[in-house]
N, C-alpha and C positions, 0 to 999 in steps of 0.2 A: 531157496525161497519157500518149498511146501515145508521144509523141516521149522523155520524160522514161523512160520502161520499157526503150527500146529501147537509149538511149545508156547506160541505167544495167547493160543486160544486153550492149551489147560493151565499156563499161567493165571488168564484170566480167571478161569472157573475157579481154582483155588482161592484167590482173591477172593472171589466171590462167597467162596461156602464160608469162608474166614467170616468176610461181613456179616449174612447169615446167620452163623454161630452167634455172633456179639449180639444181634438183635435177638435171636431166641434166646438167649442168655437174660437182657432184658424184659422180655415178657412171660423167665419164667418158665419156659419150653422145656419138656424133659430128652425130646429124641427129634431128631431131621428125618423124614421121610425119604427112603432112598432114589424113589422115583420124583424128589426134587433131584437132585443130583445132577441126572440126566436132563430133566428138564434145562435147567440152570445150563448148561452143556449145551444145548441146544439153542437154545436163546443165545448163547457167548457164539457159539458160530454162527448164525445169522450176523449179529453184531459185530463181529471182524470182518466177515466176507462185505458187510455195506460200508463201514468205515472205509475198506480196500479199495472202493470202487469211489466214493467220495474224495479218497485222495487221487484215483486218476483223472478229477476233474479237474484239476491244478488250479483252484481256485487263485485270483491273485490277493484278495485281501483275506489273510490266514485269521482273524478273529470271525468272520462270515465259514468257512471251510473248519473251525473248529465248533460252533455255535450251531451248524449244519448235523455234524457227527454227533453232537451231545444230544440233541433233539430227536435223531433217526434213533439215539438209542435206548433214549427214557423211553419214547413213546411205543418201543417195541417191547420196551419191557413192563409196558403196561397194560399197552393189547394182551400180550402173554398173561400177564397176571390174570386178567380174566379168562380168560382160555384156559389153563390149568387151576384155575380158582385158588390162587395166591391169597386175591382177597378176602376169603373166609378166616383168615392169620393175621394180616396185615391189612393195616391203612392203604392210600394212595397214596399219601404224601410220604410216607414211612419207606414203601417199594420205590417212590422216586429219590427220595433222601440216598436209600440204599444203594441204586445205581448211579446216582451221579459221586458218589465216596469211590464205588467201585472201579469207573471210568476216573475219575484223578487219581487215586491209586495207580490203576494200567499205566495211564500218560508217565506218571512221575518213573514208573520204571523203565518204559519205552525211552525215556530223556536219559536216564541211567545208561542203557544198552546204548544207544545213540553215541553220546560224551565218550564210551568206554570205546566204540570203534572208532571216532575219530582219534581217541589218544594213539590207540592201532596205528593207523592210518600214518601219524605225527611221527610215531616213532619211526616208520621205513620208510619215508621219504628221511630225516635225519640222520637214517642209516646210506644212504649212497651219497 
């Protein structure tokens, strides 16, 4: 389970400096600050650990329990923005653009890992 948290929160982050990159690319940027990085790191584990805890709510209507998690995690990464002064670079709407590309990214590979263990799954129960 911690190994499974860990890879799924520097998965994210790479995602994330990926996204990052495209947008500094966009405006032009010559170099990423290494202490985003960490920042970016840091904010993705908050983001996983609330996600985590949003799924032990076992919401019953899963468009409310996903709608929940996209919302805890723009707006945490907008408080951030200001806290580390993102926005002296970026818009608001730009940093929100940015994390919600980031979090459908996540999901769509989270759905990938998911499909691939049930094929697991598929295959050894057809094995007995």
């Amino acid at each position: 389970m911690m190994k499974k948290a860990i890879l799924n929160i520097f998965a994210m982050t790479g995602i994330t400096l990926v996204v990052l990159s495209l947008v500094a690319l966009c405006y032009d940027a010559s170099f990423l600050c290494l202490e985003t990085v960490f920042q970016a790191l840091g904010v993705n584990v908050l983001i996983y650990a609330g996600v985590s805890l949003i799924d032990l709510l076992e919401l019953r209507l899963y468009l409310v329990e996903t709608g929940l998690k996209l919302v805890y995690s723009i707006v945490l990464v907008l408080v951030f923005g200001k806290i580390f002064g993102w926005y002296a670079n970026l818009s608001v709407p730009v940093l929100g653009g940015m994390a919600l590309v980031i979090l459908l990214l996540c999901g769509y590979l989270d759905m990938l890992s998911l499909k691939s263990e049930l094929k697991e799954i598929n295959d050894l129960i057809g094995e007995k």
